[in-house]
TIVO-2410 file (N, C-alpha, C; in nm, 3 decimals):
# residues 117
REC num residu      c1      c2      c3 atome chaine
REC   1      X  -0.365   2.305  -1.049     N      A
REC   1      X  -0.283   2.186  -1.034    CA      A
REC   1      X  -0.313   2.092  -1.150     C      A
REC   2      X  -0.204   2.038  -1.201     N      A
REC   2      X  -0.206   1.956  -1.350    CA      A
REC   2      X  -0.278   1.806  -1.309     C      A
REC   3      X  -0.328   1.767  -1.352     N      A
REC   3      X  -0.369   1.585  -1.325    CA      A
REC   3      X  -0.244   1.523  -1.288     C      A
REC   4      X  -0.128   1.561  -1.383     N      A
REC   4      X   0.005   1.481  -1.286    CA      A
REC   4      X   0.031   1.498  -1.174     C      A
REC   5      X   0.018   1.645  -1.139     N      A
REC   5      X   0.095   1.655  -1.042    CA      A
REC   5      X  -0.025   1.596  -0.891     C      A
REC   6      X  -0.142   1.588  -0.966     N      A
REC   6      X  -0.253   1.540  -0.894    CA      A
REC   6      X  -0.237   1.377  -0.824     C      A
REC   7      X  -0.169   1.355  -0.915     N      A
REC   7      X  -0.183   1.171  -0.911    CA      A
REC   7      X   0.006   1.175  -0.922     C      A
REC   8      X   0.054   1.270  -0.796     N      A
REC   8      X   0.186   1.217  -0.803    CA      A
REC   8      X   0.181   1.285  -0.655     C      A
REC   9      X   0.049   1.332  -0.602     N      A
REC   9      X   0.035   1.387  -0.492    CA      A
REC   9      X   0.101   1.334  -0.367     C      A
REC  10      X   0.198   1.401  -0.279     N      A
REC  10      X   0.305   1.378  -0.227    CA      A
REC  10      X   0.302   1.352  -0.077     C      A
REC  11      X   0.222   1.282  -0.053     N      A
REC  11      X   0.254   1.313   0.088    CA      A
REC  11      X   0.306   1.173   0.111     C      A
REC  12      X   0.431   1.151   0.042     N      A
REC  12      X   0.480   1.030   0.030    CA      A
REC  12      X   0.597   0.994   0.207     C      A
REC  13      X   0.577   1.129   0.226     N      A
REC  13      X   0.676   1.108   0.374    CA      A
REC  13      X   0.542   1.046   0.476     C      A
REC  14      X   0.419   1.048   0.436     N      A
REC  14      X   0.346   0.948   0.565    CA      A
REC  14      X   0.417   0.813   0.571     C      A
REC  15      X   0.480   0.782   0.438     N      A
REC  15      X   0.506   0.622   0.397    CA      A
REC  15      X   0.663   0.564   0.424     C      A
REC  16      X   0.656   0.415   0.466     N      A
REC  16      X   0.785   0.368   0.523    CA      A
REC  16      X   0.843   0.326   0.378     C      A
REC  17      X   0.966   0.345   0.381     N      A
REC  17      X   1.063   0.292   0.261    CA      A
REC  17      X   1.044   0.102   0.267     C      A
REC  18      X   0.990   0.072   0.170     N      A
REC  18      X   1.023  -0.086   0.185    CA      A
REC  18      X   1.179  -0.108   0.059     C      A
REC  19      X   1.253  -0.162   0.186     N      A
REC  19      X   1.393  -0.193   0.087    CA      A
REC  19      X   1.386  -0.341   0.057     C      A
REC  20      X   1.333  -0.423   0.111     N      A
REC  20      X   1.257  -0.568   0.077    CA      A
REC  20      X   1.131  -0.630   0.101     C      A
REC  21      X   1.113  -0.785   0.111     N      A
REC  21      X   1.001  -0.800   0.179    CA      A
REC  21      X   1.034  -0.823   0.275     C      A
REC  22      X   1.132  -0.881   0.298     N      A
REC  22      X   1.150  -0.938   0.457    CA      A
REC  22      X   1.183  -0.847   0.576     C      A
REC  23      X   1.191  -0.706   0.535     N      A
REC  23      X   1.197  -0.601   0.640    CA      A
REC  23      X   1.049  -0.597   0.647     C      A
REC  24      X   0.946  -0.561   0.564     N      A
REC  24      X   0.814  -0.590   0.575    CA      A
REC  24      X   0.769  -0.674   0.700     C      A
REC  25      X   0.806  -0.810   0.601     N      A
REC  25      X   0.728  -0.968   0.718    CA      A
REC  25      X   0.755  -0.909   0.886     C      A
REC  26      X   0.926  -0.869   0.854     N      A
REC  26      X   0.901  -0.900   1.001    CA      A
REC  26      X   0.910  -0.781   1.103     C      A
REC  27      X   0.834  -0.657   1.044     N      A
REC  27      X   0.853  -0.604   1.126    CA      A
REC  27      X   0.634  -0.647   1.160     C      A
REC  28      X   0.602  -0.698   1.048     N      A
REC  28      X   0.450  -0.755   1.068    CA      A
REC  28      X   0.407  -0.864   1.176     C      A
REC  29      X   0.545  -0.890   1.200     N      A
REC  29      X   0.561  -0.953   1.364    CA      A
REC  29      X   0.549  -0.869   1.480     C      A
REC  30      X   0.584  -0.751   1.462     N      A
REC  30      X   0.511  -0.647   1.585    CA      A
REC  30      X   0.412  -0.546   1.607     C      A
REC  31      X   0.373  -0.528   1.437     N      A
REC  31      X   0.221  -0.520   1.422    CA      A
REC  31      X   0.170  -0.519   1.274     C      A
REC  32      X   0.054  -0.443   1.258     N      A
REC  32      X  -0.028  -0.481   1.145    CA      A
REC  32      X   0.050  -0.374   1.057     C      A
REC  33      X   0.096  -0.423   0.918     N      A
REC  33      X   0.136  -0.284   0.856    CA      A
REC  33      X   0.079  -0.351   0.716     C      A
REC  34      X   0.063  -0.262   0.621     N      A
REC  34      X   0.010  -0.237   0.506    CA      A
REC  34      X   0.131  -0.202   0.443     C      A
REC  35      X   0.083  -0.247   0.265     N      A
REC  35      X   0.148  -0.216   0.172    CA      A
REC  35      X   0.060  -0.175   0.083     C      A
REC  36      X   0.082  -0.045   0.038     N      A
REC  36      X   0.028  -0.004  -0.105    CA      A
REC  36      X   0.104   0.018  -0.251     C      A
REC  37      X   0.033  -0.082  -0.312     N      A
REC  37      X   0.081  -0.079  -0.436    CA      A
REC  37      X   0.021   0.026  -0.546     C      A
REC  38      X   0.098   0.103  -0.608     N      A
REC  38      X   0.044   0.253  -0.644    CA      A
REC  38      X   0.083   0.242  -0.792     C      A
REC  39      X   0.046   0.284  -0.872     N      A
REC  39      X   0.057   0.376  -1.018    CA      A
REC  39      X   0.021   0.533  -1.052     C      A
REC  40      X   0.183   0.575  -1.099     N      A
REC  40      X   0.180   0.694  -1.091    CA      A
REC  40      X   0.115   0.770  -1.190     C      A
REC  41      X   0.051   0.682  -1.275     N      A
REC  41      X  -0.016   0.738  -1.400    CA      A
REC  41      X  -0.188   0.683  -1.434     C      A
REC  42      X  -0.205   0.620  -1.320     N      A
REC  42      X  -0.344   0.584  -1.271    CA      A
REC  42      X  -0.454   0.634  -1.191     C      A
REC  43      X  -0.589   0.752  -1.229     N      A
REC  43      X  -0.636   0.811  -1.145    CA      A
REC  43      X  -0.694   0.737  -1.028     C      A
REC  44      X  -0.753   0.617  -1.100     N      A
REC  44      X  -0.789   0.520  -0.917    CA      A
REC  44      X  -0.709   0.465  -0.848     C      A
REC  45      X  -0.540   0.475  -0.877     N      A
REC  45      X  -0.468   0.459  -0.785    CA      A
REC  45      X  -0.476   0.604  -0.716     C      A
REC  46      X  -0.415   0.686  -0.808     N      A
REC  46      X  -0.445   0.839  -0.724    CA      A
REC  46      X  -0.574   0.816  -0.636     C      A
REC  47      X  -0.704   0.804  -0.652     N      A
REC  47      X  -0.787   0.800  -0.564    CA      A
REC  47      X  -0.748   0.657  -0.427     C      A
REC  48      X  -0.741   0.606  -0.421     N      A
REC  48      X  -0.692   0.490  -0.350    CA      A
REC  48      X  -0.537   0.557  -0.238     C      A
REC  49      X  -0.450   0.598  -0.332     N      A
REC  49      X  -0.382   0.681  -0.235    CA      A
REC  49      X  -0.392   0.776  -0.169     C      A
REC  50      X  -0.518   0.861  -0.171     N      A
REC  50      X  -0.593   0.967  -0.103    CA      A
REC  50      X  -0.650   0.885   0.012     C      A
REC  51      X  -0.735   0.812  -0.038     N      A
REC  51      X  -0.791   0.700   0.099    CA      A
REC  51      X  -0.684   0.694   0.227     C      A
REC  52      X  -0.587   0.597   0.135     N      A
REC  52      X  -0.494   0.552   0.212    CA      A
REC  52      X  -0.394   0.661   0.331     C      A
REC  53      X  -0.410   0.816   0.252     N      A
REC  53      X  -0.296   0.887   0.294    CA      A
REC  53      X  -0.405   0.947   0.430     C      A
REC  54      X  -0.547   0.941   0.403     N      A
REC  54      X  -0.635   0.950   0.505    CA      A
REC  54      X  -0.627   0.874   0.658     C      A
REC  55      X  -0.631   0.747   0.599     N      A
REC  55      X  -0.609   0.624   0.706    CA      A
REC  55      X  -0.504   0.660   0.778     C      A
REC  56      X  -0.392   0.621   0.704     N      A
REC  56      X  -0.240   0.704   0.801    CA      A
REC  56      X  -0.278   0.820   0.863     C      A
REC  57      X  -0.331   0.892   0.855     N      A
REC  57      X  -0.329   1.054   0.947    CA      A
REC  57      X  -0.407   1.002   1.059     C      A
REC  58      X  -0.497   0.926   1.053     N      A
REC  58      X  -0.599   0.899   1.095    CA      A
REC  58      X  -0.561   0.786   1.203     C      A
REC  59      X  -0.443   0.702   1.198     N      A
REC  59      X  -0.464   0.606   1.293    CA      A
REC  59      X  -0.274   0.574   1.293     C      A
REC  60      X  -0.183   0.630   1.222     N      A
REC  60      X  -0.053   0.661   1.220    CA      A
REC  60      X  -0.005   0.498   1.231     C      A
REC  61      X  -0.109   0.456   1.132     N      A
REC  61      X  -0.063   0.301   1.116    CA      A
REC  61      X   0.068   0.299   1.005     C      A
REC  62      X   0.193   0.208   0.999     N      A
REC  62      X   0.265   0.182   0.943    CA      A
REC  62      X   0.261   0.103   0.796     C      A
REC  63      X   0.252   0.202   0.694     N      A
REC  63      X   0.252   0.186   0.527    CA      A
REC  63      X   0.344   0.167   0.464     C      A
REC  64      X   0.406   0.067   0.367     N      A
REC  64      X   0.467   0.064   0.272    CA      A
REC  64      X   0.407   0.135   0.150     C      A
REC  65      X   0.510   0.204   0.066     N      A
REC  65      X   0.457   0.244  -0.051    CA      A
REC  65      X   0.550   0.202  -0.165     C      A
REC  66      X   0.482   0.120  -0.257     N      A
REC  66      X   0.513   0.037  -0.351    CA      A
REC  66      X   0.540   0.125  -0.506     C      A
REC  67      X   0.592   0.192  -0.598     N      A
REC  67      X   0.555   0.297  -0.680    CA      A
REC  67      X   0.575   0.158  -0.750     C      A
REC  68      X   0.457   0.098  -0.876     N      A
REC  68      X   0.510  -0.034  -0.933    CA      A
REC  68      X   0.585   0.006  -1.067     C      A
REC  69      X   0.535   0.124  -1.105     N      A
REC  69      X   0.671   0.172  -1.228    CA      A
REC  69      X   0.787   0.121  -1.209     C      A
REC  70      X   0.814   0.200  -1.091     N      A
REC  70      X   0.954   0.201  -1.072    CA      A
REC  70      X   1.021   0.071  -0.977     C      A
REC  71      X   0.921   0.014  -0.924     N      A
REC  71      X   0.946  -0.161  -0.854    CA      A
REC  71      X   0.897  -0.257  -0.929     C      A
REC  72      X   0.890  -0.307  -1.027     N      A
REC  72      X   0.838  -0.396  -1.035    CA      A
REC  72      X   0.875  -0.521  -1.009     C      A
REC  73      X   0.989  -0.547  -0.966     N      A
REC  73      X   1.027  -0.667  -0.896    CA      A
REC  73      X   1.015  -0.687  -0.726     C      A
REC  74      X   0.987  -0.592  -0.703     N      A
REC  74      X   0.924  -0.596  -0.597    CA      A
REC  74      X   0.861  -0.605  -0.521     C      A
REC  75      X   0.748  -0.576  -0.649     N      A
REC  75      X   0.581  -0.584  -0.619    CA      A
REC  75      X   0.531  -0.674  -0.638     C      A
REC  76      X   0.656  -0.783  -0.766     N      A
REC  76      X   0.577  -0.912  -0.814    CA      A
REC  76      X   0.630  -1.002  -0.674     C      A
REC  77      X   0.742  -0.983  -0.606     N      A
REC  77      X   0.811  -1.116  -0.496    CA      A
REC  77      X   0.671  -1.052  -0.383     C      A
REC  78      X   0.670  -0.960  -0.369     N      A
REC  78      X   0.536  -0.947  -0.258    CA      A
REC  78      X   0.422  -1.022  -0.280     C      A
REC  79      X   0.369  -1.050  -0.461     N      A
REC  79      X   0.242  -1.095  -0.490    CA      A
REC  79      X   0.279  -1.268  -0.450     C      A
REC  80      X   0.411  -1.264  -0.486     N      A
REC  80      X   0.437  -1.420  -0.489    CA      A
REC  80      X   0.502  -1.467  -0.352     C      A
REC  81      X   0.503  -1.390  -0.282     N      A
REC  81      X   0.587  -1.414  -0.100    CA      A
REC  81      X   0.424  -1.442  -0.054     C      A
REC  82      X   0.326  -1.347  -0.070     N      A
REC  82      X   0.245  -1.307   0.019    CA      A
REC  82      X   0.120  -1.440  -0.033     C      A
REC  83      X   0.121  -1.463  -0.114     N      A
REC  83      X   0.010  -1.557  -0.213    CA      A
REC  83      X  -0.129  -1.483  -0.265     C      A
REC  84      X  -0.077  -1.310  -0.316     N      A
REC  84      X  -0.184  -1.267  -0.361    CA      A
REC  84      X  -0.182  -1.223  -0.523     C      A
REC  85      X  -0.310  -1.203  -0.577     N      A
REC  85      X  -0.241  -1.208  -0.727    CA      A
REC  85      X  -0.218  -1.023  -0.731     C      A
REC  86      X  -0.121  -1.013  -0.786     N      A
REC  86      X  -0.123  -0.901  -0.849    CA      A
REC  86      X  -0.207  -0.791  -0.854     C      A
REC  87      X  -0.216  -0.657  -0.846     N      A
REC  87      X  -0.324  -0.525  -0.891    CA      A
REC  87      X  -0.268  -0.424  -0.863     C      A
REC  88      X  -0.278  -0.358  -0.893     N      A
REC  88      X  -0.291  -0.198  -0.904    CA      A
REC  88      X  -0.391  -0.106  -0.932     C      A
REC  89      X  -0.424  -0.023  -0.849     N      A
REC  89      X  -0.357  -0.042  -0.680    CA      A
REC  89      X  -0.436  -0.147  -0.636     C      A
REC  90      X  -0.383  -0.176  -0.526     N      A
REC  90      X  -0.376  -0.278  -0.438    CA      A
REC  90      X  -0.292  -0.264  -0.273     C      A
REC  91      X  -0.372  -0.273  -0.163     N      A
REC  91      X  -0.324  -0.248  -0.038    CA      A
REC  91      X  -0.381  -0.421   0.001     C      A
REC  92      X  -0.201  -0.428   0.048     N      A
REC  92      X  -0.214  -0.562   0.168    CA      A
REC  92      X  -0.213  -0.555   0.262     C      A
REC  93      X  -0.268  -0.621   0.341     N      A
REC  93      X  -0.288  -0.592   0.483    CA      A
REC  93      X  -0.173  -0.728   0.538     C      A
REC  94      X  -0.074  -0.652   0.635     N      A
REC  94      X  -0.021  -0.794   0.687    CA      A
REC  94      X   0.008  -0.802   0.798     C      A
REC  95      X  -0.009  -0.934   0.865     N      A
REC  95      X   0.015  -0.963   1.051    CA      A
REC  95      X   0.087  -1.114   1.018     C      A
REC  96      X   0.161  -1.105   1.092     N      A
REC  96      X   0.248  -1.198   1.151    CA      A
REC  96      X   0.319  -1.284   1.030     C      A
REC  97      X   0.324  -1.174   0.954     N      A
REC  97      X   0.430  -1.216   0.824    CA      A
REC  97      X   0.355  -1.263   0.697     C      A
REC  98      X   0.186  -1.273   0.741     N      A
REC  98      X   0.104  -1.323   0.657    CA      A
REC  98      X  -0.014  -1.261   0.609     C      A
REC  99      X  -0.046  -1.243   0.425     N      A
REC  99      X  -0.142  -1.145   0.417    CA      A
REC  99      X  -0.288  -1.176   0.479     C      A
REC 100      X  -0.318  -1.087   0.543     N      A
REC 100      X  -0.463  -1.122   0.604    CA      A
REC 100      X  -0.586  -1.011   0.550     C      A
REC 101      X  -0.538  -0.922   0.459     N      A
REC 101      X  -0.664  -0.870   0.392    CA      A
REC 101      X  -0.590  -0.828   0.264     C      A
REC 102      X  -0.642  -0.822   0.200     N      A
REC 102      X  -0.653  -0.786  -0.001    CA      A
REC 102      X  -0.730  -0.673  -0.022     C      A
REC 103      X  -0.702  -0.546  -0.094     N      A
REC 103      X  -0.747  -0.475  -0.142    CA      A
REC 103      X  -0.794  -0.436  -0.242     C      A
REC 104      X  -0.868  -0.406  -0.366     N      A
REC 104      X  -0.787  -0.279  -0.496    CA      A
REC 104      X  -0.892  -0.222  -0.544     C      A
REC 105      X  -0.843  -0.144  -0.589     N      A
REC 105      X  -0.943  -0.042  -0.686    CA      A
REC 105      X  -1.045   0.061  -0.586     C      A
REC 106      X  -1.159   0.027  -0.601     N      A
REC 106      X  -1.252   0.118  -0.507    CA      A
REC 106      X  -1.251   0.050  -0.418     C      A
REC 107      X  -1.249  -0.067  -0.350     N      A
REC 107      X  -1.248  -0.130  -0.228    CA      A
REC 107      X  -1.143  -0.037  -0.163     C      A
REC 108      X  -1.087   0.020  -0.185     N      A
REC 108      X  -0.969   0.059  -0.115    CA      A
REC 108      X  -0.992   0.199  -0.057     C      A
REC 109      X  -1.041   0.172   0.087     N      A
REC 109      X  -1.141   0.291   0.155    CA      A
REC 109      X  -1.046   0.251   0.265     C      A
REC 110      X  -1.053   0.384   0.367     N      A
REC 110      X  -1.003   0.419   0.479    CA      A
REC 110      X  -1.052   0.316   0.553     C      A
REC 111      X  -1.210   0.336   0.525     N      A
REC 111      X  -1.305   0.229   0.654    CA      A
REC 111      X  -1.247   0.092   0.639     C      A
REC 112      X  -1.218   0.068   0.489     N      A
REC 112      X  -1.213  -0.110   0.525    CA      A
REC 112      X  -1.058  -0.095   0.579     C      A
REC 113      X  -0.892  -0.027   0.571     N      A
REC 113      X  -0.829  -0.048   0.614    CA      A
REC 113      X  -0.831  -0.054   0.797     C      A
REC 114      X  -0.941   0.012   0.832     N      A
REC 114      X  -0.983   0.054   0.944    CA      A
REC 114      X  -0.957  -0.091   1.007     C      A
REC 115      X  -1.099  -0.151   0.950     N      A
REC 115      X  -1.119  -0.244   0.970    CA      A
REC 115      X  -0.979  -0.376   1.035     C      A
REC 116      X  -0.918  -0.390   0.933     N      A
REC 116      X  -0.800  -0.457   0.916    CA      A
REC 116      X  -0.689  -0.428   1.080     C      A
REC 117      X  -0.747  -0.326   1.105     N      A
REC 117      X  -0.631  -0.292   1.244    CA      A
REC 117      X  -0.618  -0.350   1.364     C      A
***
């Protein structure tokens, strides 16, 4: 297996389509859901999305997946809706429309999303 195809690793059907933020906020009104912000050409995002694709199997909690290549306006109204700065990767944690945990880089472990639930 090539490093791309490593860090383009697919198990992108665990993940909910975000078509805005405000389908986000409010479905964070009926529970805790996460957003991961990913780079497809970044191995510690690749590692970070392994975490993450862990967590989901693991507790079939509800994920956004952010690809920021290909969103980047999307990812910036989230940094600027949510009041967090920017990263990649980066997993938000959100309840009741509001971010309540920050992620990125190696912080970005199964256990601490655990945590967040």
């Amino acid at each position: 297996m090539s490093l791309f195809n490593l860090m383009n690793d697919d198990r992108d059907e665990l993940y909910s389509k975000m078509e805005n933020v405000d389908q986000c906020l409010e479905r964070s009104r009926d529970e805790t859901v996460f957003i991961l912000k990913h780079s497809t050409i970044c191995p510690i995002s690749s590692s970070a999305k392994n975490q993450v694709n862990g967590f989901i199997k693991e507790t079939g909690a509800t994920v956004y997946l952010v690809i920021v290549q290909e969103q980047r306006n999307l990812s910036a109204e989230i940094a600027d809706r949510l009041g967090v700065t920017h990263q990649s990767p980066q997993v938000i944690c959100v309840k009741d429309g509001s971010a309540v945990g920050d992620y990125s880089h190696y912080d970005i472990t199964k256990a601490n999303l655990i945590e967040d639930l």
